[in-house]
N, C-alpha and C positions, 0 to 999 in steps of 0.2 A: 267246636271240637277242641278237647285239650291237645296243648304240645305234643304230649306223651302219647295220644291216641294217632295225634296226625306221622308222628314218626311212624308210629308202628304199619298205619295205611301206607305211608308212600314205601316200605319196607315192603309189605306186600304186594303192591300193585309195579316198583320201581323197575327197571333193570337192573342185573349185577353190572358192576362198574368192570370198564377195562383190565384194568388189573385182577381184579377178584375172579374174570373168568380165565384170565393167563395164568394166574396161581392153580386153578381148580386143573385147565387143561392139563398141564405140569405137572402138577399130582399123579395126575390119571396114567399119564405116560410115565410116568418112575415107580407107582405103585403099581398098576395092572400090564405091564407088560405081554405083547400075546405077539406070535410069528407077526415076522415084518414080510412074509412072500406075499404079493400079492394075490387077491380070489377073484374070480369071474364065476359066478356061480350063475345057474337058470333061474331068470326070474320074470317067467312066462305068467308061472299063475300069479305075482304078485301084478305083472302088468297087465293082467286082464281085468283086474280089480281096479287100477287105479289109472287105468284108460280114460275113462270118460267119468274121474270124480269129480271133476268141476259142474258137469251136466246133470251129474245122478241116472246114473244107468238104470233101467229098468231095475235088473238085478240088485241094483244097492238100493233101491226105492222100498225094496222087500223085505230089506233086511234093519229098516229104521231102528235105531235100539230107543227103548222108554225107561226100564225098570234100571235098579241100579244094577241087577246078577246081568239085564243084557248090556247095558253101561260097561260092566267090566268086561263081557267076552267081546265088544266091538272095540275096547283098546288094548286088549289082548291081539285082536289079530292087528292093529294098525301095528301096534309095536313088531310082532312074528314078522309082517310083510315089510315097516321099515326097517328090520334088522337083515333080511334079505337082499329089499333093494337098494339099500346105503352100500350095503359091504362088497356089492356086485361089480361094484368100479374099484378099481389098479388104482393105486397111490398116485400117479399120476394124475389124471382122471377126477377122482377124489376132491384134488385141489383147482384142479382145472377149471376158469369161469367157461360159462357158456357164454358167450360173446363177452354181451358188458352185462351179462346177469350173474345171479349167483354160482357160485359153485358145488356140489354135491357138500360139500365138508361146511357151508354157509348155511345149508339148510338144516342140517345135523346141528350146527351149533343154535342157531335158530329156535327149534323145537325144544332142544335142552335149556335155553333160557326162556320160553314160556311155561312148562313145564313145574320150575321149580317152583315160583310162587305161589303155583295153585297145590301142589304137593303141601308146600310150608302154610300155606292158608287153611287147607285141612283136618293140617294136624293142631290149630290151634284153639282151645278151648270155644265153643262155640257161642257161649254167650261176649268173647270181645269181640266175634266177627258181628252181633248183633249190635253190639253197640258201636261198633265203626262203621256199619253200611248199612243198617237196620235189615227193615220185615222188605222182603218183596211187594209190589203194588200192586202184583197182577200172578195169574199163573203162568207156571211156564210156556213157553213155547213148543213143539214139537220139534224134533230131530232136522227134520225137513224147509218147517219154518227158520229154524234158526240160521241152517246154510245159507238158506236165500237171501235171508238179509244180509248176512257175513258177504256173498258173492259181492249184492250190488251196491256193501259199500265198499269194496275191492274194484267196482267199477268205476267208482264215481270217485275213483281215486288214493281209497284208503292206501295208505302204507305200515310197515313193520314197527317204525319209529326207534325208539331207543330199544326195541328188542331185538334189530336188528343186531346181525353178530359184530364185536366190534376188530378193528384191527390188529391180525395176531401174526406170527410167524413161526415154525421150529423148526431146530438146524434138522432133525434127523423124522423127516415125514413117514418113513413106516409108521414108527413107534407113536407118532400124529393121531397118525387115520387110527390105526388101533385104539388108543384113549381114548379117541370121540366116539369111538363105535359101541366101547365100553361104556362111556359117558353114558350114552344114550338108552343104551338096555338096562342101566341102572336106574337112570332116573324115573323109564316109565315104569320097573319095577317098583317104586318106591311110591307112586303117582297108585299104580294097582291097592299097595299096603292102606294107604292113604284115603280111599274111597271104599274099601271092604269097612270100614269102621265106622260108615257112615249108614244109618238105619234107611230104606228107601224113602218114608216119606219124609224125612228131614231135607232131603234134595230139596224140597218144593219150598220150603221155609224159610229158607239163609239166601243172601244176597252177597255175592262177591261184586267187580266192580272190572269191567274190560277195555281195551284202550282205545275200541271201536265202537262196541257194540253196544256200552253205556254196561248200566248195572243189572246183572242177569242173576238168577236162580244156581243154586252151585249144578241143580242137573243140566241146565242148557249152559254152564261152565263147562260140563264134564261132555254134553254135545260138545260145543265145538271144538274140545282138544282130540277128540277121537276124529272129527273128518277133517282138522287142523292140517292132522299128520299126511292123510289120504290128499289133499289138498298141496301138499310140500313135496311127496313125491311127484303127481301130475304135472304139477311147475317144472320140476327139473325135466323131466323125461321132455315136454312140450319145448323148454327151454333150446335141450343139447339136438332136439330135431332140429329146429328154426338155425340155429348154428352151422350142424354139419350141412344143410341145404343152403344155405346163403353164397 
């Protein structure tokens, strides 16, 4: 691979650096400003959804998406339900770890930096995604299939690595949580833009490249950022149990 191509991959596949996401946070909070009162809103149906997403509840079982228009309505609604159950928690709360695990504002940031690369991978001419990662060697996997593996190498110990969030602080946490909450509905709006422009069967043809999962089809990309998200709420909520019961 030339220099020029290997930049461009580990640009794609990279994390944003420390700094790059405290400059980005920063923005967000001095450009989108939105009430610092805290919400507690209901979010019964989103947690009956995302109950038993690690398991696949019967009900989500039913609902596997394939096509790219059901691709977009299953990260439609992960986005609807985590814009619901992110903002649900008080600024406090928000920041607050669950013991020694993440904190609600961890996972938000989290999501937002998996998100964008696959966003900016999209939007970029599709023949340098072919010549950076070539043809796929197989057909995709199914919706279903794809979790499972994702689970059990979650079992077998995977972690977040450099996508984890990296160390941040700001003096004034309303205006925080706001940004990122902002962050977040922007980004998977722009993840939406990003995949409408993609014909369905070209999903099956292009190959991105994941930090787990090895190199996958951009539609079992596009699985698993949609049960990624379903998967991030269930962590927390599982998380802040095991805490308040300890």
């Amino acid at each position: 691979m030339q220099p020029a191509a290997r930049r461009a991959q580990n640009d794609i596949i990279g994390s944003q650096e420390s700094r790059c996401d405290q400059q980005d946070e920063r923005h967000e909070a001095e450009s989108h400003p939105r009430s610092a009162r805290a919400r507690w809103t209901p979010v019964k149906r989103v947690e009956s959804r995302i109950e038993d997403a690690s398991g696949m509840s019967e009900t989500a079982q039913t609902r596997q998406p394939h096509s790219r228009d059901e691709i977009v309505a299953a990260l439609d609604q992960a986005r609807a339900d985590g814009s619901a159950y992110w903002s649900s928690f008080p600024t406090d709360q928000f920041f607050a770890k669950a013991g020694e695990h993440w904190s609600p504002s961890d996972h938000v940031r989290h999501l937002v930096k998996g998100i964008r690369p696959l966003t900016k991978a999209l939007a970029m001419p599709r023949l340098a995604l072919r010549l950076m990662f070539g043809r796929p060697d197989r057909e995709s996997s199914t919706y279903e299939e794809l979790r499972a593996r994702y689970q059990k190498l979650l079992d077998e110990g995977g972690r977040a690595g450099r996508f984890a969030p990296s160390p941040h602080e700001e003096s004034d946490r309303n205006a925080w949580r706001d940004a990122l909450l902002e962050q977040f509905d922007r980004t998977c709006g722009a993840l939406r833009a990003a995949v409408l422009r993609w014909p369905d069967a070209r999903l099956d043809r292009y190959a991105l490249p994941h930090p787990l999962l090895g190199k996958l089809t951009v539609r079992e990309m596009l699985f698993f950022t949609a049960y990624h998200q379903l998967h991030h709420m269930a962590a927390a909520q599982r998380r802040i149990r095991e805490a308040l019961n300890s």
